[in-house]
N, C-alpha and C positions, 0 to 999 in steps of 0.2 A: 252621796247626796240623798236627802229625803226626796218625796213623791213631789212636796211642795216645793222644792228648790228644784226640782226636774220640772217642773209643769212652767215655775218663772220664769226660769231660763228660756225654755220655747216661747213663751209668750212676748220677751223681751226680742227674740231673734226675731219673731212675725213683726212686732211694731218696727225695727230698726228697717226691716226689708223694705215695710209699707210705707215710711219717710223717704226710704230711697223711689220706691214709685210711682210715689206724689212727687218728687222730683223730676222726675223722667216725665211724668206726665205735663209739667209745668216747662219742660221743655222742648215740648212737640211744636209750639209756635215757631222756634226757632228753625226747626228741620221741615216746617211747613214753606217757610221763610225760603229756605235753601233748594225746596222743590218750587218755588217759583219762579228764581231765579234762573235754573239749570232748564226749566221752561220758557225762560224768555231768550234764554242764549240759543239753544235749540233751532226755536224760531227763527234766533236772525240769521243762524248759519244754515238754514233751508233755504234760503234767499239766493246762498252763493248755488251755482253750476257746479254740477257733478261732486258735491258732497253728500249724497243721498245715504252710503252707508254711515262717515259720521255722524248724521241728524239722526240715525237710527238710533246709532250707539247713545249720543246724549241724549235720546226721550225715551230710553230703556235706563237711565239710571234717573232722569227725571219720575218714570214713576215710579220707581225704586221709592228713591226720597219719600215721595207722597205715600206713597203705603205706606214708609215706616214713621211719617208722622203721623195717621191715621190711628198704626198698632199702638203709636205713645199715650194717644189719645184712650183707646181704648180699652188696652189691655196691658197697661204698662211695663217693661222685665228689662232684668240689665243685658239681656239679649239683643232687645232694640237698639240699646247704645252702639253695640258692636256691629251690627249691620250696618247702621248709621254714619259711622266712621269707616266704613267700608266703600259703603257708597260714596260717599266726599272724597273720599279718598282717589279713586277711582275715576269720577267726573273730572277731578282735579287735574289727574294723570292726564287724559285725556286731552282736556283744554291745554296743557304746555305742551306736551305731544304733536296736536295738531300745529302751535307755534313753531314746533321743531322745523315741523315736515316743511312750512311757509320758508323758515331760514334755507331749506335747501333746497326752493325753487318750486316745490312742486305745485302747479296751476293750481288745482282746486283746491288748498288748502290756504289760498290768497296770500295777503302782504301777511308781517310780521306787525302786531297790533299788542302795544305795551299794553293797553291796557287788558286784553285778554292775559299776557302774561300774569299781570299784578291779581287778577283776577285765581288763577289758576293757582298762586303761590297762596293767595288767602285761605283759598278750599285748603291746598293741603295741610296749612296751618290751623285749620279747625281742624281736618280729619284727625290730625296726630294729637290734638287734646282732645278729640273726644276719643280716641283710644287710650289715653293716658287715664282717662276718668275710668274705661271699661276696667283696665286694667288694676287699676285701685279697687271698682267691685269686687273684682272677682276676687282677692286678698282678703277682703270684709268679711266676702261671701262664699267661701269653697265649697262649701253646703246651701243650697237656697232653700228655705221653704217651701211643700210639697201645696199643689192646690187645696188638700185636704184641711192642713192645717193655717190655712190664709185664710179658708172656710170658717174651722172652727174658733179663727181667732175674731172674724167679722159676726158670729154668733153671740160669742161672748158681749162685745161689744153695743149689738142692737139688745139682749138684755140687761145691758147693766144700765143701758138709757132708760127701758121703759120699768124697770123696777123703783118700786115707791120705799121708803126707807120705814112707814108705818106697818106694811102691809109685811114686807121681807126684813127679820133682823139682820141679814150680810149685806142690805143697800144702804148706802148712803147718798146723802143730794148735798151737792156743797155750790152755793152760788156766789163762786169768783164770776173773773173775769179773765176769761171764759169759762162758763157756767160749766162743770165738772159733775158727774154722775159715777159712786163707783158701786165694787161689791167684792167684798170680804172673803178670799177665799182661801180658806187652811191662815197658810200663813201669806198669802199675797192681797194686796190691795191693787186691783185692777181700774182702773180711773178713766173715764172716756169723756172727751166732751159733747153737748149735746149739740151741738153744729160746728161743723168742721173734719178733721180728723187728729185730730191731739189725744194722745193716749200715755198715758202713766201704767206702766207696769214695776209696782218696788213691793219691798219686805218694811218690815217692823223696822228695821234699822235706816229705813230713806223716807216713810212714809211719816208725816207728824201733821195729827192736830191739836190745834190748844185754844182753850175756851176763856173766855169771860169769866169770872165765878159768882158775881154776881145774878140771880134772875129777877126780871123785872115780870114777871107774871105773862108775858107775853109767848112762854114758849119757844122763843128767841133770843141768843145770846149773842155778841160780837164773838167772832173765832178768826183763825190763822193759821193756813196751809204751810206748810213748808214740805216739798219732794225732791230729791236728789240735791239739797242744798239750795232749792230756789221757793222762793217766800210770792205768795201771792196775796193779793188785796186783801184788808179785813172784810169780813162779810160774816151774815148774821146764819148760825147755822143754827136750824131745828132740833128738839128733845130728840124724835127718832134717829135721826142719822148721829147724834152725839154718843146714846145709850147703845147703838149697835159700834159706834167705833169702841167704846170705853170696854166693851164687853170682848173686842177684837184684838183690842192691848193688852187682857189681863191675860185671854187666853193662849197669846202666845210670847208673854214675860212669863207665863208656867214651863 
C-alpha cells in the first residue's frame, strides 16, 4: 500500500469509530433513563424494614448507571456499552433475586410483586442487547483508535473547515446540503461538514465532481457531488475550489 492509501485507511477507521461515538453519545439519554429508574426502585425499597443492605446494593448500581450516562455524554467509547450492560444486567439480577428470596418467605424481601418481576425481566432483556451491540463493536473494532490519532483526525478536520479554497489550492468549499468543506490530500479527498460531524473520507475512485460548462460570468457554475455512490443537491460551486479539484483529478489520473 502507498503512504496515501495508508494514511485513508486510518482516517476512514477514525471517522467509522467517531459515528460509533456519536452513537454511544446519542444514547446516554437512555442509560440516564435507566439510572432514574433504578433510583426510583431504590427508593421504594428503602421504605420496606430491614432491607438496608439491598437498598445499598440498588443505589450502588443506580450510580453506576448515572456515571456511565455521564461517561456517554462526555467522553464516548465502546467501553461504556459494556459497563452498561453490565450494570443492567446486574440490577436486573438483583431485582428477580430479591423476588426469589419473597417466593421463599423471607420477611424483609416482602410479597412476590409481578410487576417487579416484569420489571427485572426487561432490565435483563436490555442488558443482553446491549451486550450483543458491545459484542458486534468489538468485531468492528479489534483495534480501536489511539487518543492520538482521534486527535489528529479532529485537527484535520477543524482545518479543512477553516481553509478557504482561493487562499489553499488543496481546499475546496462545496455548498450542499449540508454545506461540506474539504482538502486534497496526495490522493485523498478528506470532506467535513461545517456543522455537525459528517465526514467523507474517499480516493479518486469514490470521490466525484462535475460541473456545468457553461460560465455565466458570475464565477459560479451549477455542480454535483457524488461520494461513495451517493449524489447530493446541485449547488453552485466557485472558480477556486473547481480549479483546485480539476488539478486534483489530473494529478492523480497521472
Amino acid at each position: 500500500m502507498t503512504d496515501d492509501e495508508v494514511m485513508r485507511l486510518r482516517l476512514q477507521q477514525v471517522a467509522a469509530y467517531r459515528q460509533v461515538c456519536a452513537a454511544v453519545r446519542a444514547g446516554a439519554g437512555h442509560t440516564l433513563f435507566n439510572a432514574a429508574l433504578m433510583g426510583a426502585l431504590t427508593f421504594l425499597v428503602s421504605q420496606a424494614p430491614g432491607a438496608q443492605p439491598l437498598v445499598l446494593l440498588y443505589a450502588a448500581f443506580a450510580a453506576g448507571e448515572l456515571a456511565v450516562g455521564l461517561w456517554k455524554k462526555a467522553r464516548p467509547s465502546i467501553d461504556a456499552v459494556l459497563v452498561d450492560g453490565l450494570l443492567v444486567g446486574g440490577f436486573g439480577l438483583a431485582v428477580l433475586g430479591r423476588q426469589v428470596l419473597a417466593w421463599q418467605g423471607v420477611a424483609w424481601a416482602g410479597r412476590v410483586n409481578p410487576i417487579s418481576i416484569a420489571f427485572g425481566v426487561w432490565m435483563m432483556v436490555d442488558a443482553v442487547r446491549t451486550l450483543r451491540v458491545y459484542a458486534d463493536l468489538r468485531r468492528v473494532f479489534p483495534t480501536r483508535p489511539t487518543r492520538d490519532q482521534i486527535a489528529w483526525f479532529d485537527d484535520i478536520a477543524a482545518e479543512t473547515r477553516a481553509a478557504a479554497p482561493q487562499a489553499d489550492d488543496r481546499a475546496i468549499d462545496l455548498p450542499t446540503r449540508p454545506h461540506l468543506k474539504g482538502q486534497l490530500l496526495g490522493s485523498t479527498a478528506f470532506l467535513a461538514s461545517t456543522r455537525g460531524e459528517e465526514v467523507w473520507v474517499a480516493g479518486p475512485e469514490t470521490f466525484e465532481i462535475t460541473r456545468h460548462p457553461e460560465d455565466t460570468g458570475t464565477g459560479r457554475r451549477p455542480a454535483s457531488l457524488r461520494v461513495y455512490g451517493q449524489e447530493y443537491p446541485p449547488f453552485d460551486i466557485d472558480d477556486a475550489s473547481w480549479d483546485n479539484y480539476q488539478r486534483w483529478v489530473k494529478a492523480n489520473a497521472v
